[in-house]
C-alpha positions as protocol buffer text, in pm:
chain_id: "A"
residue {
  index: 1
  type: UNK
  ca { x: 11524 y: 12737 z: 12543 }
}
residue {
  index: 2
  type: UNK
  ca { x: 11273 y: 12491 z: 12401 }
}
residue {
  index: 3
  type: UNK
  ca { x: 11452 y: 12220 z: 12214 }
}
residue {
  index: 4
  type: UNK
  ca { x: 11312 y: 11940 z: 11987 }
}
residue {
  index: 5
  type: UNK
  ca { x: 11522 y: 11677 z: 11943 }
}
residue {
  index: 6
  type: UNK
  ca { x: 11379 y: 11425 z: 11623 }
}
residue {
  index: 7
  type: UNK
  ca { x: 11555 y: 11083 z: 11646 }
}
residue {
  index: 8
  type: UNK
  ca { x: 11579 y: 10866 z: 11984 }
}
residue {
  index: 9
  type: UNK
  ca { x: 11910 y: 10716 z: 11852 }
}
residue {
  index: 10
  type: UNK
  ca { x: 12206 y: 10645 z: 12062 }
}
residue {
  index: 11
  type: UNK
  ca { x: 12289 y: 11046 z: 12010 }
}
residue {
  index: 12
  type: UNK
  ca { x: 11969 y: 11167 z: 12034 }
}
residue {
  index: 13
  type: UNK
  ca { x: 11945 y: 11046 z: 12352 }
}
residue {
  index: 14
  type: UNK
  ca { x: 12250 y: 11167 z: 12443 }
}
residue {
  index: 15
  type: UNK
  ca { x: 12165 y: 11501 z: 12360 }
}
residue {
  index: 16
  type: UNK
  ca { x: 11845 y: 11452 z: 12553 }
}
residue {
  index: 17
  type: UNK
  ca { x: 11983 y: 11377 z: 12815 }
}
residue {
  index: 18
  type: UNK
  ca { x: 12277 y: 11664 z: 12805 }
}
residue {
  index: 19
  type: UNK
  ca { x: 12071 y: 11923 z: 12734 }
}
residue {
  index: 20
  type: UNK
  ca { x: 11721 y: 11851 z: 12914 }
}
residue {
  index: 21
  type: UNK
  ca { x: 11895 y: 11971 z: 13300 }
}
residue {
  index: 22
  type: UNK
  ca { x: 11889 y: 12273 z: 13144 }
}
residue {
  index: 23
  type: UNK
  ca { x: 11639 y: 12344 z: 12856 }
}
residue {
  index: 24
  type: UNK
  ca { x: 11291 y: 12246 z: 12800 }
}
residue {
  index: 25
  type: UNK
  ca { x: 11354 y: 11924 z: 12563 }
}
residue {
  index: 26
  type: UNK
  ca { x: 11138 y: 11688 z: 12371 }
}
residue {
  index: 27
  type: UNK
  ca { x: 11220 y: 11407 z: 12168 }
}
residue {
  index: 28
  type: UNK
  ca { x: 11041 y: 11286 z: 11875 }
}
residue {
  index: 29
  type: UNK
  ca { x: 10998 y: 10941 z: 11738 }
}
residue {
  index: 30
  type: UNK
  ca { x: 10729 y: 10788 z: 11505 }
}
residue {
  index: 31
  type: UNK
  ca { x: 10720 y: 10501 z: 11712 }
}
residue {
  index: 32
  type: UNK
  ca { x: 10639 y: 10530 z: 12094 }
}
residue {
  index: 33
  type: UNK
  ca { x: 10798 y: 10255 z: 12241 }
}
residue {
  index: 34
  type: UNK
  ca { x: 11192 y: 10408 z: 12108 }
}
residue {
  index: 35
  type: UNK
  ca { x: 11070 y: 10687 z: 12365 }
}
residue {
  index: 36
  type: UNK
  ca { x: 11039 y: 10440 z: 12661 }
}
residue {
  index: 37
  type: UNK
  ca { x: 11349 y: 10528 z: 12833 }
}
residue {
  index: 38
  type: UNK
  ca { x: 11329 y: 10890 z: 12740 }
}
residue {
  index: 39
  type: UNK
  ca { x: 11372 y: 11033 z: 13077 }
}
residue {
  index: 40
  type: UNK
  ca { x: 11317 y: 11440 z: 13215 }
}
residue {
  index: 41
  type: UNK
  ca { x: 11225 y: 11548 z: 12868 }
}
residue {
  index: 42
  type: UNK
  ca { x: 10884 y: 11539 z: 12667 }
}
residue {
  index: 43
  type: UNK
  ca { x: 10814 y: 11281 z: 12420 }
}
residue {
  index: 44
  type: UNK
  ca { x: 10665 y: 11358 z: 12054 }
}
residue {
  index: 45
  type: UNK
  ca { x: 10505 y: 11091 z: 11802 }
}
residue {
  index: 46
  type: UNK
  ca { x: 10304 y: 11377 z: 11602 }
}
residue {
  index: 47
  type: UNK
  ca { x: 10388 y: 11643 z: 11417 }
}
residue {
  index: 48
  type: UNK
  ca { x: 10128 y: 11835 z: 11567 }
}
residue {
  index: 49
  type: UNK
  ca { x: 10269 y: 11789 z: 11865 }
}
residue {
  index: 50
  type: UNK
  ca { x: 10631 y: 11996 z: 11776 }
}
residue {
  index: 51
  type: UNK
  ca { x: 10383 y: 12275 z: 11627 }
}
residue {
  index: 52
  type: UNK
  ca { x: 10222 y: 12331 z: 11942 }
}
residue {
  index: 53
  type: UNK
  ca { x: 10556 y: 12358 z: 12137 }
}
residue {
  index: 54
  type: UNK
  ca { x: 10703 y: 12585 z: 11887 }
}
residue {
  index: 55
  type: UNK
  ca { x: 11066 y: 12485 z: 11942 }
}
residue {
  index: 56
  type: UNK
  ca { x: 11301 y: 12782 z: 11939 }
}
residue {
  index: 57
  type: UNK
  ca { x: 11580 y: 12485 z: 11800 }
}
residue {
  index: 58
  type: UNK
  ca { x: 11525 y: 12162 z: 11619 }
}
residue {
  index: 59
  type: UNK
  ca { x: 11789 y: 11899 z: 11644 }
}
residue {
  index: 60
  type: UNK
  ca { x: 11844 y: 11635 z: 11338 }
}
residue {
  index: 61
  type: UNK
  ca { x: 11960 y: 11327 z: 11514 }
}
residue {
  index: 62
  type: UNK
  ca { x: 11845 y: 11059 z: 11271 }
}
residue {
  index: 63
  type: UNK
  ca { x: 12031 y: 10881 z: 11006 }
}
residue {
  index: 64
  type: UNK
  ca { x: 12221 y: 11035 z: 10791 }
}
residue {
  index: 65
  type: UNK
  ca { x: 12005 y: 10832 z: 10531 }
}
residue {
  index: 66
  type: UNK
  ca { x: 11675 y: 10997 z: 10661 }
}
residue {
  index: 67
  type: UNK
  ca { x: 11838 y: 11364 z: 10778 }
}
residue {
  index: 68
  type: UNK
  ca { x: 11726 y: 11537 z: 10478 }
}
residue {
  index: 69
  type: UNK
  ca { x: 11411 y: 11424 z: 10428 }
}
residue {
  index: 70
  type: UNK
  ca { x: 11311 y: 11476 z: 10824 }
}
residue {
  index: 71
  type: UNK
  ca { x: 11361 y: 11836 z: 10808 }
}
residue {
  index: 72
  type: UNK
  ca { x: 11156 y: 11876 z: 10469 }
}
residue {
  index: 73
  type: UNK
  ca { x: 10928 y: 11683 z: 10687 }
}
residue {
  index: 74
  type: UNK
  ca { x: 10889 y: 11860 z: 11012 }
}
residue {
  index: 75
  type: UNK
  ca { x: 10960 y: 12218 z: 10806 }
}
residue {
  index: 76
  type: UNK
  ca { x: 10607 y: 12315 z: 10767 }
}
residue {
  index: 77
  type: UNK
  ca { x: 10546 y: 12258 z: 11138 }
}
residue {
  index: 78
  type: UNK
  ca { x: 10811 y: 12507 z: 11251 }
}
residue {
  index: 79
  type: UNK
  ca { x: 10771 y: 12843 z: 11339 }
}
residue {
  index: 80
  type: UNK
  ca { x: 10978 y: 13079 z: 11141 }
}
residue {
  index: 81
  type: UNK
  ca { x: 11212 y: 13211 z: 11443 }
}
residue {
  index: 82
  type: UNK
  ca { x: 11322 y: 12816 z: 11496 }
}
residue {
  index: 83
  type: UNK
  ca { x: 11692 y: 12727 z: 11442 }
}
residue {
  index: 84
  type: UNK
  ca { x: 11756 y: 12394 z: 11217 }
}
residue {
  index: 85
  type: UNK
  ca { x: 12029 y: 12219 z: 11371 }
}
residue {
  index: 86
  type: UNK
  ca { x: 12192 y: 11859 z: 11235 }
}
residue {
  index: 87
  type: UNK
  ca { x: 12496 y: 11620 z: 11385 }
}
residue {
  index: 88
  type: UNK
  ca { x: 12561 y: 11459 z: 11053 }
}
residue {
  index: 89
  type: UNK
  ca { x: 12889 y: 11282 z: 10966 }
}
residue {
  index: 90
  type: UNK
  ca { x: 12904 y: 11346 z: 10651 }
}
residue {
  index: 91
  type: UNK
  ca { x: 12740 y: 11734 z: 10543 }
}
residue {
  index: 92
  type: UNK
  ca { x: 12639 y: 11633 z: 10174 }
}
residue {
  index: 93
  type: UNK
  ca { x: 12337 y: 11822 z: 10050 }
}
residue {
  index: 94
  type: UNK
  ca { x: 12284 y: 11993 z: 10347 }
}
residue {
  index: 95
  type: UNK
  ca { x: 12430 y: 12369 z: 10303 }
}
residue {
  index: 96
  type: UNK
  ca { x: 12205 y: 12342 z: 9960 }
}
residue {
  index: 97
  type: UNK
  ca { x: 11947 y: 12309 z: 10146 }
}
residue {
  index: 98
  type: UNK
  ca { x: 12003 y: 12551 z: 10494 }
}
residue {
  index: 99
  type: UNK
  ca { x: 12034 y: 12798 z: 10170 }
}
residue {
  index: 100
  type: UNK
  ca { x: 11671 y: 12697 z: 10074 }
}
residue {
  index: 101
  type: UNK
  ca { x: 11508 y: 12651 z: 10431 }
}
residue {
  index: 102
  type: UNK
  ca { x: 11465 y: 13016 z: 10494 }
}
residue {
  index: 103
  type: UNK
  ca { x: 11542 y: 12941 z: 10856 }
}
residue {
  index: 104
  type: UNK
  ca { x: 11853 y: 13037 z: 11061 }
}
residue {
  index: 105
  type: UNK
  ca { x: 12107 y: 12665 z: 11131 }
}
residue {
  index: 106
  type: UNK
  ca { x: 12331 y: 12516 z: 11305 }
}
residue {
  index: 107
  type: UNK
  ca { x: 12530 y: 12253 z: 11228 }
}
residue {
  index: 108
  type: UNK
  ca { x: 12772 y: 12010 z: 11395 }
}
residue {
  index: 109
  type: UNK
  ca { x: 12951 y: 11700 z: 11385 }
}
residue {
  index: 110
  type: UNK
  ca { x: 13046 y: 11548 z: 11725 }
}
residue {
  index: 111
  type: UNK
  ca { x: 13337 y: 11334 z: 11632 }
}
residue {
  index: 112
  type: UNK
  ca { x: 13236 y: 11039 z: 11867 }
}
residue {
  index: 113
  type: UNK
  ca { x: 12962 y: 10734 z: 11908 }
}
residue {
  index: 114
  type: UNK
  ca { x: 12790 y: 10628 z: 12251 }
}
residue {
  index: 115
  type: UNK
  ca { x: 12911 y: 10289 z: 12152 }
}
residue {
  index: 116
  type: UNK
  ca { x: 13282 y: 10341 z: 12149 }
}
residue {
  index: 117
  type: UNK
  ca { x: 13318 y: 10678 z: 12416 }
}
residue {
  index: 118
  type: UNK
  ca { x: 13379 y: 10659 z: 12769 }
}
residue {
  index: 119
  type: UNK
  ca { x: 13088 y: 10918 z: 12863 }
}
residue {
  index: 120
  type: UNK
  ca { x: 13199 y: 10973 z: 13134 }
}
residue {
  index: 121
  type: UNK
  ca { x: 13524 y: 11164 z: 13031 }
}
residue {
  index: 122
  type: UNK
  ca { x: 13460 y: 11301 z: 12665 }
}
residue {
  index: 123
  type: UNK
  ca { x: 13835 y: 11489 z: 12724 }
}
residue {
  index: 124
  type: UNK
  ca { x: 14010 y: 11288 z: 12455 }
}
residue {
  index: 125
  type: UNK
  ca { x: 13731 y: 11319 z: 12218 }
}
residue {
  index: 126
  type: UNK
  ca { x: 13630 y: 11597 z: 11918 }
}
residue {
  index: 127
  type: UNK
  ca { x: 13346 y: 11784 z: 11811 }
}
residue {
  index: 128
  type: UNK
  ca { x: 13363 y: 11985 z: 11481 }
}
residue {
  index: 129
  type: UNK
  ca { x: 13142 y: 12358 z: 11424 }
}
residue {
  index: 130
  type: UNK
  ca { x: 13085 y: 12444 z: 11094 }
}
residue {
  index: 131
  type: UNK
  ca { x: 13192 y: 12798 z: 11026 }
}
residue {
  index: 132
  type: UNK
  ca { x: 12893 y: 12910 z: 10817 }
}
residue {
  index: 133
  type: UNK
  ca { x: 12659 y: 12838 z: 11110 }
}
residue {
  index: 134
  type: UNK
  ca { x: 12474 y: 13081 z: 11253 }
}
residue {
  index: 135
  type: UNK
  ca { x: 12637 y: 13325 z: 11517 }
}
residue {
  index: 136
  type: UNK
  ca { x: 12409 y: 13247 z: 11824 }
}
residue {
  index: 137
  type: UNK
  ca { x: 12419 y: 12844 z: 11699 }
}
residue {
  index: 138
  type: UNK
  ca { x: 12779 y: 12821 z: 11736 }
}
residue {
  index: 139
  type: UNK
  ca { x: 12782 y: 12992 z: 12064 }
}
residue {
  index: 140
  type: UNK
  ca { x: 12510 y: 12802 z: 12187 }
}
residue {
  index: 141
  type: UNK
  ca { x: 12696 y: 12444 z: 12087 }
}
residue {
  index: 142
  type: UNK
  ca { x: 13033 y: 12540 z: 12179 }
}
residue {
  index: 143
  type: UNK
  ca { x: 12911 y: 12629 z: 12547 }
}
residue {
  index: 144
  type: UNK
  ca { x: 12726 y: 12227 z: 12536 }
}
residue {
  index: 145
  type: UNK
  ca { x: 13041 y: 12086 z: 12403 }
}
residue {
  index: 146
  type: UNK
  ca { x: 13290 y: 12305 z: 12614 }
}
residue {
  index: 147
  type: UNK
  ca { x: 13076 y: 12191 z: 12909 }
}
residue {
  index: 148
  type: UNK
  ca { x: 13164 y: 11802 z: 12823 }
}
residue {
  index: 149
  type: UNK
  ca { x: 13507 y: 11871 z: 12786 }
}
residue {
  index: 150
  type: UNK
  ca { x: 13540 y: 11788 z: 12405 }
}
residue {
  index: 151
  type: UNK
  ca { x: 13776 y: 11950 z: 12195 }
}
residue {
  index: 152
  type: UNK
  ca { x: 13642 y: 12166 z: 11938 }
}
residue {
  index: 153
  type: UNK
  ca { x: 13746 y: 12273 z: 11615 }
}
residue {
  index: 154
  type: UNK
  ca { x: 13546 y: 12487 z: 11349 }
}
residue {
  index: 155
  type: UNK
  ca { x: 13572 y: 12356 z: 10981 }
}
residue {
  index: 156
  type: UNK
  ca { x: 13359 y: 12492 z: 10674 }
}
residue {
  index: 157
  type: UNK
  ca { x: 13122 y: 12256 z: 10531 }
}
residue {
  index: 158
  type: UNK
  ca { x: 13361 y: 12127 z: 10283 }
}
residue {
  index: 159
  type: UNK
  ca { x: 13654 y: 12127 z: 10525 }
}
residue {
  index: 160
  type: UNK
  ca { x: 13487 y: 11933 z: 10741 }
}
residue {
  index: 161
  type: UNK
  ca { x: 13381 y: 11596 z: 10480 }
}
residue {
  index: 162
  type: UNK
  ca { x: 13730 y: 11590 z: 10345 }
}
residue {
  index: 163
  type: UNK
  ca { x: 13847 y: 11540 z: 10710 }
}
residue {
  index: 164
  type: UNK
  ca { x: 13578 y: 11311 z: 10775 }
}
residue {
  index: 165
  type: UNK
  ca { x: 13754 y: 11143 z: 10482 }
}
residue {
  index: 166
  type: UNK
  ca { x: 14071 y: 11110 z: 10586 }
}
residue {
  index: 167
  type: UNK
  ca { x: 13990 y: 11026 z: 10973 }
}
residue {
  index: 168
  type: UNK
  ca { x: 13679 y: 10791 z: 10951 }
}
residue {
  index: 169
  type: UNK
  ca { x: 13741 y: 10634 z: 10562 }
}
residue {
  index: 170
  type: UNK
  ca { x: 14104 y: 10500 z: 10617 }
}
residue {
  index: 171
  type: UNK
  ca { x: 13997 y: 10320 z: 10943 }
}
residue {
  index: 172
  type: UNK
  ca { x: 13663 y: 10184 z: 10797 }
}
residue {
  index: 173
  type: UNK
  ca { x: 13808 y: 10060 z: 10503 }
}
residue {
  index: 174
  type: UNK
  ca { x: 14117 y: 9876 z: 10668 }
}
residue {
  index: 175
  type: UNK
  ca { x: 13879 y: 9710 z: 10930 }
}
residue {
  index: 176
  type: UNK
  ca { x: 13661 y: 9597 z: 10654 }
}
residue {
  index: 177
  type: UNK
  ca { x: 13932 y: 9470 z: 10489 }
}
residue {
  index: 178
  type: UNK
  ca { x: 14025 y: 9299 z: 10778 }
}
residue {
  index: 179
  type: UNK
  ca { x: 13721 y: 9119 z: 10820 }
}
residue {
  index: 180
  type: UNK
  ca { x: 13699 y: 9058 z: 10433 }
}
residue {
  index: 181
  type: UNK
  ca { x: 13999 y: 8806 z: 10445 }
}
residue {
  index: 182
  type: UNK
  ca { x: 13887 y: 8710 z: 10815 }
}
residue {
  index: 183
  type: UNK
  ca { x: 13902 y: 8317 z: 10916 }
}
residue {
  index: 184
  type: UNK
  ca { x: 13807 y: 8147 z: 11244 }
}
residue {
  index: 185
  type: UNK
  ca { x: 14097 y: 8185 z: 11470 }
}
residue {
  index: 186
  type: UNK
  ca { x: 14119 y: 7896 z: 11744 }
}
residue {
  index: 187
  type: UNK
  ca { x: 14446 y: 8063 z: 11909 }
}
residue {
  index: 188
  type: UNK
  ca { x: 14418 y: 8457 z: 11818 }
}
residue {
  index: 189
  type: UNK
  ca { x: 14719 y: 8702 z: 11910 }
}
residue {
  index: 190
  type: UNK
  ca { x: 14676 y: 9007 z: 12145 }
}
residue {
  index: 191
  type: UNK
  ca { x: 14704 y: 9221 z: 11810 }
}
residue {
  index: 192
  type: UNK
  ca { x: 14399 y: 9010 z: 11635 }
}
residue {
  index: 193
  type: UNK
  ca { x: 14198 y: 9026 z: 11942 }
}
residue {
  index: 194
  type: UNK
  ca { x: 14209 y: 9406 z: 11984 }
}
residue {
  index: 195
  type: UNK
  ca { x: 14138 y: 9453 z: 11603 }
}
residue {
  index: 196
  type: UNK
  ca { x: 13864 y: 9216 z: 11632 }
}
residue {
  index: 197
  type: UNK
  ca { x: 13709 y: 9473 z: 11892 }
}
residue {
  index: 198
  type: UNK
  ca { x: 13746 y: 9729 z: 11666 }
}
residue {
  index: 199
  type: UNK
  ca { x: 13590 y: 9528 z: 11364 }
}
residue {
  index: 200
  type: UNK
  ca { x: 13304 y: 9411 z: 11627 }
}
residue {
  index: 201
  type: UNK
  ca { x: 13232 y: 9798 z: 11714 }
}
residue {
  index: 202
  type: UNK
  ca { x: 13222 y: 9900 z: 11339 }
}
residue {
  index: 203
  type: UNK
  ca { x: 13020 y: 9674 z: 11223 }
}
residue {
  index: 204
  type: UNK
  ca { x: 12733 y: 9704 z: 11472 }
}
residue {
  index: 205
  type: UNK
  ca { x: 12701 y: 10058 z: 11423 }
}
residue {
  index: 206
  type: UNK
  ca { x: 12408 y: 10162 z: 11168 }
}
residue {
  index: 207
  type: UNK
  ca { x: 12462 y: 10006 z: 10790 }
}
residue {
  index: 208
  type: UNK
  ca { x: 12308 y: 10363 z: 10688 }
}
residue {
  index: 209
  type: UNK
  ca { x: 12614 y: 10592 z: 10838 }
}
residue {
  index: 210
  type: UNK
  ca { x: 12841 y: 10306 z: 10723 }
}
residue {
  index: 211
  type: UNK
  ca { x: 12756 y: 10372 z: 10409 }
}
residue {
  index: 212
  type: UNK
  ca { x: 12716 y: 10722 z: 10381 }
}
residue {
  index: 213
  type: UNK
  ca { x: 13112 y: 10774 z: 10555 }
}
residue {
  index: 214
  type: UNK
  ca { x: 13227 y: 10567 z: 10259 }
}
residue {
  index: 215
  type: UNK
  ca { x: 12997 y: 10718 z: 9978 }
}
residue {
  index: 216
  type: UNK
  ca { x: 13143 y: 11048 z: 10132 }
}
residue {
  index: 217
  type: UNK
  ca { x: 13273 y: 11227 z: 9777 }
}
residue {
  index: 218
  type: UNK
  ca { x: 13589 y: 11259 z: 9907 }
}
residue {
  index: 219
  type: UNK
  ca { x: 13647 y: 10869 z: 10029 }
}
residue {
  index: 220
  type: UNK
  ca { x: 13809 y: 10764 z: 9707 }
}
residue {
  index: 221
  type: UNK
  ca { x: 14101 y: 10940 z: 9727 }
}
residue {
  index: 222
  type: UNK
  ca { x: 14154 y: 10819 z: 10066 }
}
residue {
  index: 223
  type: UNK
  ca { x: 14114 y: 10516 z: 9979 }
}
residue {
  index: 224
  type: UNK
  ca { x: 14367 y: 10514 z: 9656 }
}
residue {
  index: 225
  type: UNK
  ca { x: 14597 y: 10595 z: 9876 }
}
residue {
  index: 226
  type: UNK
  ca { x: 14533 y: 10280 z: 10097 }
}
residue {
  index: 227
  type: UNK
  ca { x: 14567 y: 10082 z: 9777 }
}
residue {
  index: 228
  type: UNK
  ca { x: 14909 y: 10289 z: 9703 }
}
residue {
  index: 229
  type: UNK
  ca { x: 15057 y: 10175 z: 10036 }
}
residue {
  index: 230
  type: UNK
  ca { x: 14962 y: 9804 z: 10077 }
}
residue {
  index: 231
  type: UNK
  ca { x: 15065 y: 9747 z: 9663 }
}
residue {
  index: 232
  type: UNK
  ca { x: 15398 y: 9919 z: 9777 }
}
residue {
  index: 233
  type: UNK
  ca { x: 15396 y: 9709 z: 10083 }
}
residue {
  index: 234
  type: UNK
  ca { x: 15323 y: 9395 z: 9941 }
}
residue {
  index: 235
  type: UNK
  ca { x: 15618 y: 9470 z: 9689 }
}
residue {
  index: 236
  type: UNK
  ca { x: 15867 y: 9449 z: 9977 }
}
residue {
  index: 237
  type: UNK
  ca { x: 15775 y: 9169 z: 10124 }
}
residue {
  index: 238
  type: UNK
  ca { x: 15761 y: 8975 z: 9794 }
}
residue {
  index: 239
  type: UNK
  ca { x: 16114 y: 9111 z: 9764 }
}
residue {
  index: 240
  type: UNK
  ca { x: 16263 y: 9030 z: 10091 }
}
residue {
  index: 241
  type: UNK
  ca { x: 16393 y: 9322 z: 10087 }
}
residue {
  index: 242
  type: UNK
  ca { x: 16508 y: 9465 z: 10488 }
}
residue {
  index: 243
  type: UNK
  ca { x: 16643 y: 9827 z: 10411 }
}
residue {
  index: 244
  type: UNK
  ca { x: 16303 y: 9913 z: 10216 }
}
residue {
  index: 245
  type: UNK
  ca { x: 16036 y: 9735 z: 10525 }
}
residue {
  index: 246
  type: UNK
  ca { x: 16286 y: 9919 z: 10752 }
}
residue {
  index: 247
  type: UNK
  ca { x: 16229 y: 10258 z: 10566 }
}
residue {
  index: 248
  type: UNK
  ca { x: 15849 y: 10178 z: 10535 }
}
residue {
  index: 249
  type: UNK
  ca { x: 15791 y: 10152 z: 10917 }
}
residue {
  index: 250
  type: UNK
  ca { x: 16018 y: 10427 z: 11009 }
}
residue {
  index: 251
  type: UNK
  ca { x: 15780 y: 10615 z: 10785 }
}
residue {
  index: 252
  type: UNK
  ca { x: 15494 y: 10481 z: 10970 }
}
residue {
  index: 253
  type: UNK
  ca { x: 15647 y: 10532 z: 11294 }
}
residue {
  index: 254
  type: UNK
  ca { x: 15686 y: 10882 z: 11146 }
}
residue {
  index: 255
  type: UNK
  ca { x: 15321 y: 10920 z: 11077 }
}
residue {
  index: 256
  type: UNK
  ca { x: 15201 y: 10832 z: 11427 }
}
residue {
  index: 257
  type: UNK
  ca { x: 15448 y: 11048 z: 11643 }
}
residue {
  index: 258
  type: UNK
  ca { x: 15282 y: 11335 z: 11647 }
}
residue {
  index: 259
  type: UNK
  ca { x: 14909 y: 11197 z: 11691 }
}
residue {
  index: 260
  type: UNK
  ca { x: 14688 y: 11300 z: 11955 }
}
C-alpha cells in the first residue's frame, strides 16, 4: 500500500517508521530539514509531489490545531480512491467534515506520546478505533496496532472525546494545578519529585494539543468535578475531622483498585 504520512512530528515519525518495513511510505513536511532523519521512506515538501504518488491512504499526523485545515489542503491533490486517515486526540469537527470529503476515512486515536512510552513494549498502552470508520480502515489499523501489542478498543466519535475527557482532562488539570501553586523546593520528597516528572513531561509536549485536550467540549464537566472534590476535601481538613479524611481515602483507595 502507498501511504502518505503529512506531519514529521514525534508520531508521524513513528508511524513512518512502523509502517514503512512494510508499505511504500512518504512523509510530508513544508520544511525539508524536519525530514532529515526520515529514514526508509520518501520525503515530500510539495503538494505536487503526493499527486504524483497517488497515495492509496493519507495519514493526518499534525497538530490538532492544523489537522483540519491540512486535509482541506492536500484534498484537491488526492485521488478519489485515497483513504483520509487522522490520530487526533480530540475528534471535534472532524466527522462533519469525513461527511463532506467525499472520500472513504479512517480514524484513530493512539492513546500514547513518544515522549512518555517505552517503545519498545507498547503492551500496557491503548489505542482507540472509531466505530464509524471505514470497514477496510479499521482492519487495516487494528492489524498495525495488534502488531505493537497495544490494546484496542473501538469508541464512536463522541464516545471517544468524552473519554478523552475523563482520562487526559483530570490529569492535565491537576498537574497544572500543581505547577500553578509550585515554589522552588531545596529538599523535595520522593512524591514531589515523581510529580515533578510528570509536570516536566506535560508541559513540554505541544501548547497546541494542550490546549485543544482542555478546550475538548466535554472538559468542563470533568473538571467541576475536580473542583467538587478538592472544595469537599479542603472542608475536612479545615475541620479536623478523622472519620470523614478516613472515608475520603477509602473512597479513593476505592477508585484506584480496579485500574489497569
Amino acid at each position: 500500500m502507498k501511504v502518505v504520512i503529512l506531519g514529521a512530528g514525534k508520531m508521524g515519525m513513528f508511524l513512518a517508521d512502523t509502517l514503512c518495513m512494510d508499505h511504500d511510505v512518504a512523509v510530508y513536511a513544508r520544511h525539508p530539514e524536519k525530514l532529515r532523519y526520515c529514514l526508509n521512506t520518501r520525503r515530500f515538501t510539495t503538494m505536487d509531489e503526493i499527486k504524483d504518488f497517488d497515495p492509496d491512504l493519507l495519514i493526518n499526523a499534525v497538530t490538532i490545531k492544523n489537522t483540519l485545515s491540512a486535509f482541506k489542503q492536500v484534498l484537491p491533490y488526492l485521488g478519489q480512491k485515497c483513504m483520509l486517515s487522522d490520530i487526533a486526540s480530540v475528534k471535534t469537527g472532524l466527522p462533519e467534515f469525513y461527511k463532506e470529503a467525499g472520500h472513504p476515512f479512517v480514524s484513530t486515536h493512539p492513546m500514547f506520546g513518544p515522549t512518555f512510552a517505552n517503545l519498545s513494549d507498547l503492551s500496557r498502552n491503548y489505542t482507540v478505533i472509531i466505530k464509524e470508520s471505514d470497514p477496510f480502515g479499521k482492519a487495516f489499523f487494528r492489524e498495525v496496532y495488534a502488531g505493537l501489542k497495544l490494546n484496542i478498543y473501538d469508541y464512536t466519535f463522541e464516545e471517544h472525546d468524552e473519554t478523552i475527557a475523563y482520562s487526559l482532562s483530570i490529569p492535565f488539570v491537576s498537574t497544572l494545578a500543581f505547577t500553578g501553586v509550585m515554589k522552588p523546593q531545596d529538599a523535595p520528597g520522593t512524591t514531589f519529585k515523581k510529580h515533578m516528572s510528570i509536570a516536566r513531561g506535560l508541559l513540554g509536549e505541544d501548547d497546541y494539543l494542550l490546549t485543544e485536550i482542555l478546550f475538548n467540549p466535554h472538559s468542563p464537566k470533568q473538571i467541576d468535578l475536580i473542583c467538587d472534590k478538592l472544595h469537599q476535601l479542603s472542608n475536612i481538613i479545615k475541620e479536623h475531622n478523622t472519620e470523614k479524611l478516613l472515608d475520603y481515602i477509602n473512597e479513593c483507595r476505592a477508585n484506584i483498585k480496579d485500574q489497569v
